[in-house]
C-alpha positions in Angstrom: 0.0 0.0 0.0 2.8 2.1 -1.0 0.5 4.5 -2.3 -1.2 5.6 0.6 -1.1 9.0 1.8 -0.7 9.5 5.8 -1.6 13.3 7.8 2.2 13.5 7.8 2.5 13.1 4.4 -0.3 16.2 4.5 1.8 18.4 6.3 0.4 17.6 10.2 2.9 16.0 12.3 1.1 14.0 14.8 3.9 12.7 16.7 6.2 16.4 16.7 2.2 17.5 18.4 2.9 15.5 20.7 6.2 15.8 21.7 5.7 19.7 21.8 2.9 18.7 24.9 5.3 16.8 26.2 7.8 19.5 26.4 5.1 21.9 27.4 4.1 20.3 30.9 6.6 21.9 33.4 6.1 24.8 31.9 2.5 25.6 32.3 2.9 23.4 35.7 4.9 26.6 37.0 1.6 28.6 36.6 -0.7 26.6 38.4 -1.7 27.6 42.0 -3.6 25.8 44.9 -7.0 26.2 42.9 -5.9 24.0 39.7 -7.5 20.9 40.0 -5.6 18.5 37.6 -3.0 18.7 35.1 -2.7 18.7 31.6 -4.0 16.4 29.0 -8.4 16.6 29.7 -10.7 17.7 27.5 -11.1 21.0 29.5 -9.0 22.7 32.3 -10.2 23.0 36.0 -9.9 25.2 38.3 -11.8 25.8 41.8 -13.8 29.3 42.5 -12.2 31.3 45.0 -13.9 31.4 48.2 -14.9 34.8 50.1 -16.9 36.3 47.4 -20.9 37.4 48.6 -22.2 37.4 44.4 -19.5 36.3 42.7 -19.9 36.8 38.4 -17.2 35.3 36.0 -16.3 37.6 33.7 -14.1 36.9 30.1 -11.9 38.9 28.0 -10.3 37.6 24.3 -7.7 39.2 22.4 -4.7 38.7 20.0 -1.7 40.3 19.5 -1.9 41.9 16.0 0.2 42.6 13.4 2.9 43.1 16.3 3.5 39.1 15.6 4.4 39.8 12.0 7.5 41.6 13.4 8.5 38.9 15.9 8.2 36.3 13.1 10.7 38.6 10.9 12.8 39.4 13.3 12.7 35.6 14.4 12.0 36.9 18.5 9.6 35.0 19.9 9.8 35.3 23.7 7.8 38.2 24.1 4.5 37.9 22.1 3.3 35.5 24.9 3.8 38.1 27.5 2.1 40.2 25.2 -1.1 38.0 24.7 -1.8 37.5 28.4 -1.5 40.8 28.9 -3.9 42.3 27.0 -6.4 39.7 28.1 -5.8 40.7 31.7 -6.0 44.3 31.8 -9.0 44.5 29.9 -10.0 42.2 32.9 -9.7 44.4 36.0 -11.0 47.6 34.3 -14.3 45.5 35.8 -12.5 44.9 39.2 -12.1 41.2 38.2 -9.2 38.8 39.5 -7.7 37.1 37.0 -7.7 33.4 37.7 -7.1 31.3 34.3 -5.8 31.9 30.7 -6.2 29.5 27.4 -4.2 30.1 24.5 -5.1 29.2 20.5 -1.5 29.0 18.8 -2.2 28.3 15.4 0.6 27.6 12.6 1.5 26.7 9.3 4.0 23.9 10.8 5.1 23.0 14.0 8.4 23.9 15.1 9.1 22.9 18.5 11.5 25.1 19.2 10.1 28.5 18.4 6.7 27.0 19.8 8.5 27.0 22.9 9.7 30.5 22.9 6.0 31.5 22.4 4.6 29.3 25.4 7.4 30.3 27.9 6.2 33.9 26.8 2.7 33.2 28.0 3.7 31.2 31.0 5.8 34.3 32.0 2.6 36.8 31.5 1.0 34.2 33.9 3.1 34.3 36.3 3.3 38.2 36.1 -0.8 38.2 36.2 -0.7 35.6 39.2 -3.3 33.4 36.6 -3.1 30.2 36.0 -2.4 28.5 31.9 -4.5 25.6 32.7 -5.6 24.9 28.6 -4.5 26.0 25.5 -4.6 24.3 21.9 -2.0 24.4 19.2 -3.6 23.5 16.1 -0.7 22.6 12.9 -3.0 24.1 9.7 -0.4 23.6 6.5 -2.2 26.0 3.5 -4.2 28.5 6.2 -0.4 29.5 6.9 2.5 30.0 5.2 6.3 29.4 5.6 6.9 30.6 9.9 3.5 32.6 10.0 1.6 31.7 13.1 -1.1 33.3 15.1 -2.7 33.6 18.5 -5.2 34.1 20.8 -5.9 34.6 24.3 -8.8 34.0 26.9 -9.2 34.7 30.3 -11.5 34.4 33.1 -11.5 36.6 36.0 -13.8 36.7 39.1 -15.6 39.6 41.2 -18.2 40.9 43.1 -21.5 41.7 41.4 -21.5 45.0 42.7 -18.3 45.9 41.8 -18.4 45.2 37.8 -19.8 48.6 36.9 -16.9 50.9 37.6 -19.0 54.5 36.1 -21.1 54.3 39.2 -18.1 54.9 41.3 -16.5 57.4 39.3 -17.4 61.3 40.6 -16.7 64.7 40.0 -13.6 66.2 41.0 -12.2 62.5 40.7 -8.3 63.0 39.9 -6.9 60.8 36.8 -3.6 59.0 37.3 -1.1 57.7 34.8 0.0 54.6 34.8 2.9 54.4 32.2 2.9 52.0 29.4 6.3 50.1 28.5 6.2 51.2 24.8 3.2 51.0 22.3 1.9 47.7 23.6 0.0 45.3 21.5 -2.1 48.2 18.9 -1.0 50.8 16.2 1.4 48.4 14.7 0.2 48.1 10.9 1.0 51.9 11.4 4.0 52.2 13.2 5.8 49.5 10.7 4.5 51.4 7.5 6.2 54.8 9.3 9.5 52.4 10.5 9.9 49.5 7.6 7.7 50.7 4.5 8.5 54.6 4.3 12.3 55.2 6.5 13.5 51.9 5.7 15.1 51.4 8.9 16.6 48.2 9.7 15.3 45.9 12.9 18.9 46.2 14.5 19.8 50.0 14.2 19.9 51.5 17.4 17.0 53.1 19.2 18.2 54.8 22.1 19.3 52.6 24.4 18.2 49.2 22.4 17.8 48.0 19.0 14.5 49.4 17.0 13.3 45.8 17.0 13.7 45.9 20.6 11.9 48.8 21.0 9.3 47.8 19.3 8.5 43.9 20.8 9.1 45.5 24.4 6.0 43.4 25.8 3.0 44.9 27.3 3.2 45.8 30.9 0.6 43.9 33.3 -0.8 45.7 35.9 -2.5 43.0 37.5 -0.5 43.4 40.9 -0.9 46.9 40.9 -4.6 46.6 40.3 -4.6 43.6 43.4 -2.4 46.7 46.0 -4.4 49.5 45.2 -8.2 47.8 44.3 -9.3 49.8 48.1 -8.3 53.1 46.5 -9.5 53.0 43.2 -13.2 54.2 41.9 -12.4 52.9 38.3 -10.0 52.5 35.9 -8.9 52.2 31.9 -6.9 50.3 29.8 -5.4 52.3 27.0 -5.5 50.5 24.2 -6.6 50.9 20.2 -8.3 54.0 20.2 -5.9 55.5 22.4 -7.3 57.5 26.1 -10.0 59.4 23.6 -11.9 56.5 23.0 -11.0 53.7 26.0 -11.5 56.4 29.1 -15.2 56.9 27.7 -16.4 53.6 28.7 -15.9 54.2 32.5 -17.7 57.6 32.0 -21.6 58.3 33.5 -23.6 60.0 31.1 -23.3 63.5 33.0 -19.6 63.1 33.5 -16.1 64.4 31.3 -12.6 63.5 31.6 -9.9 66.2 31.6 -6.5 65.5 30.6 -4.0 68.3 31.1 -1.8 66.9 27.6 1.1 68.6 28.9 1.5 66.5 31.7 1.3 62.7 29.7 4.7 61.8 29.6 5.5 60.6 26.5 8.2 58.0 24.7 11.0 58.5 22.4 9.2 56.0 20.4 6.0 58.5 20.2 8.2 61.1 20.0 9.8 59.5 16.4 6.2 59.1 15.2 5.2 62.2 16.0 7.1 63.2 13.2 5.3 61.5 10.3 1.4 61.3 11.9 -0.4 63.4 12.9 -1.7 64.4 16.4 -4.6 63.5 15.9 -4.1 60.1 14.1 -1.3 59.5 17.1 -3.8 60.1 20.1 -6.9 57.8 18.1 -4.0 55.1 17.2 -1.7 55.0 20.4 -1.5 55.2 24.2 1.1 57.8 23.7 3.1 56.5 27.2 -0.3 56.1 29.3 -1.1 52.0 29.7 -4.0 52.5 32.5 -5.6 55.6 34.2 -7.0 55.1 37.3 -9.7 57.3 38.8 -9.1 58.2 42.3 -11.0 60.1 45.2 -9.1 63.2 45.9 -8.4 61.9 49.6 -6.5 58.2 48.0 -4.6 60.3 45.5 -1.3 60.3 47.7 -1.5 56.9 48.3 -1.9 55.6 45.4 1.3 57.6 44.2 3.5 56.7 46.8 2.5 53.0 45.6 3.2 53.6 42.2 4.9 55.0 39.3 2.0 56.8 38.4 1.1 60.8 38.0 -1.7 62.9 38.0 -3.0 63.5 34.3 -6.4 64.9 34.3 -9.3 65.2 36.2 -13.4 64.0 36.2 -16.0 67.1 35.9 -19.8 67.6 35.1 -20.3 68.1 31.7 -20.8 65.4 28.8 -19.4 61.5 28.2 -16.3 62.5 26.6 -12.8 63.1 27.0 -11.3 66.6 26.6 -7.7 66.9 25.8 -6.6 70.2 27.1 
């Protein structure tokens, strides 16, 4: 039966799959905590509900990482992205006051290479550990013609847990509530189909000619900062809080706005990053602030009376201020 064709011969290396899970075990292991129950290898992950809660809701958050992949595949630097993915699950997470408690993963690819796989699942067992979440599931599906040559993509899903009452942050959020900056560690995870038409399509610039202290391609993969601990310290003296993503604070501090309520942000004060700075230079303001978090990765909203507290906890700064007027932000 020479002539038979096997799923190998198709481009899907079953035995490589597994092998990769395998490898993959102590890894995720390392980001399991006392709620797990189980290991790896079920038809679904496990993990027990937290107890102490009065009405506790699950809540979800998905994401990718965009066309920021397409520069860690060129640039063959993989160790990041991970980070990256979890991230931007998790902050999205405790903008509704909820604790992060598990992440899944969908790694899709064009052909399995153990190796880089790797790379990519230590990333996302290091955003675990830096969320304090658990990587209880994930599935890494080998799809020869959806993706070509090293192309691969992912996706993230997390589950958090709070209290009923506490989900809808614009109920806490008042007048003469002060804004805090929480910096961001570059551009994150959005505006990247832009930046690279600025960086690779229109200067040119190579991946490894110097940015400041690094290497543009350094610059530019810098993962996403988590601020999952920082939301866990200071949850007692915050009202609300935004993660700045696509859309940039014009469009992502809205949505923790009341309808009779306006946010206030003094631009001078937003301190910036070379890397904003250098774009500044070939977009516009206007395109930066609607594309970009400009240096801002979460505002917090904070009583007056918590304001000192939560600076002496944080890197943060005062950026703006809540006032009556309506839903929008004012950039001033």
């Amino acid at each position: 039966m020479d002539d038979m064709i096997s799923y190998k011969d198709a481009g899907v290396d079953i035995d490589a799959g597994n092998r990769f899970v395998e490898s993959i075990k102590p890894i995720v292991k390392s980001t399991f905590d006392k709620n797990v129950i189980g290991g790896i290898g079920s038809f679904a992950g496990a993990y027990e509900l937290p107890e102490g809660y009065k009405k506790p809701v699950i809540l979800s958050a998905t994401d990718g990482v965009g066309t920021k992949l397409r520069l860690a595949i060129e640039s063959k630097k993989l160790d990041t992205v991970g980070i990256d993915l979890v991230a931007m699950c998790v902050n999205d997470l405790i903008c509704n006051f909820a604790t992060p408690m598990v992440f899944l993963d969908y790694y899709a690819t064009g052909k399995l290479d153990i190796d880089s796989s790797l790379e990519i699942i230590k990333g996302i067992a290091q955003g675990c550990i830096s969320a304090e979440t658990a990587l209880i599931g994930g599935e890494t599906a080998e799809m020869p013609g959806m993706y070509n040559n090293d192309d691969f993509d992912l996706a993230g899903f997390a589950v958090g847990i709070a209290e009923k009452d506490e989900i809808d942050r614009s109920k806490k959020t008042k007048a003469g509530d002060v804004l805090i900056a929480l910096p961001s560690s570059g551009l994150h995870s959005n505006g990247y189909s832009l930046a690279r038409k600025v960086f690779f399509e229109k200067l040119k610039i190579r991946f490894d000619e110097p940015f400041g202290e690094k290497t543009l391609i350094e610059t530019l993969l810098e993962p996403t900062r988590i601020y999952v601990k920082t939301f866990k310290l200071l949850k007692p003296y915050i009202n609300a809080l935004a993660h700045i993503t696509g859309g940039g604070i014009v469009e992502n501090l809205p949505r923790i706005l009341p309808a009779n309520l306006q946010a206030r942000i003094y631009k001078s004060n937003i301190k910036t990053l070379p890397v904003f700075e250098f774009l500044r230079r070939y977009v516009s303001e206007e395109e930066m602030s609607r594309t970009f978090n400009m240096g801002v990765g979460m505002i917090l909203v904070v009583n007056p009376l918590n304001v000192d507290t939560v600076l002496a906890q944080t890197d943060g700064y005062i950026v703006g201020e809540i006032s009556g007027g309506e839903r929008k932000v004012l950039m001033i």
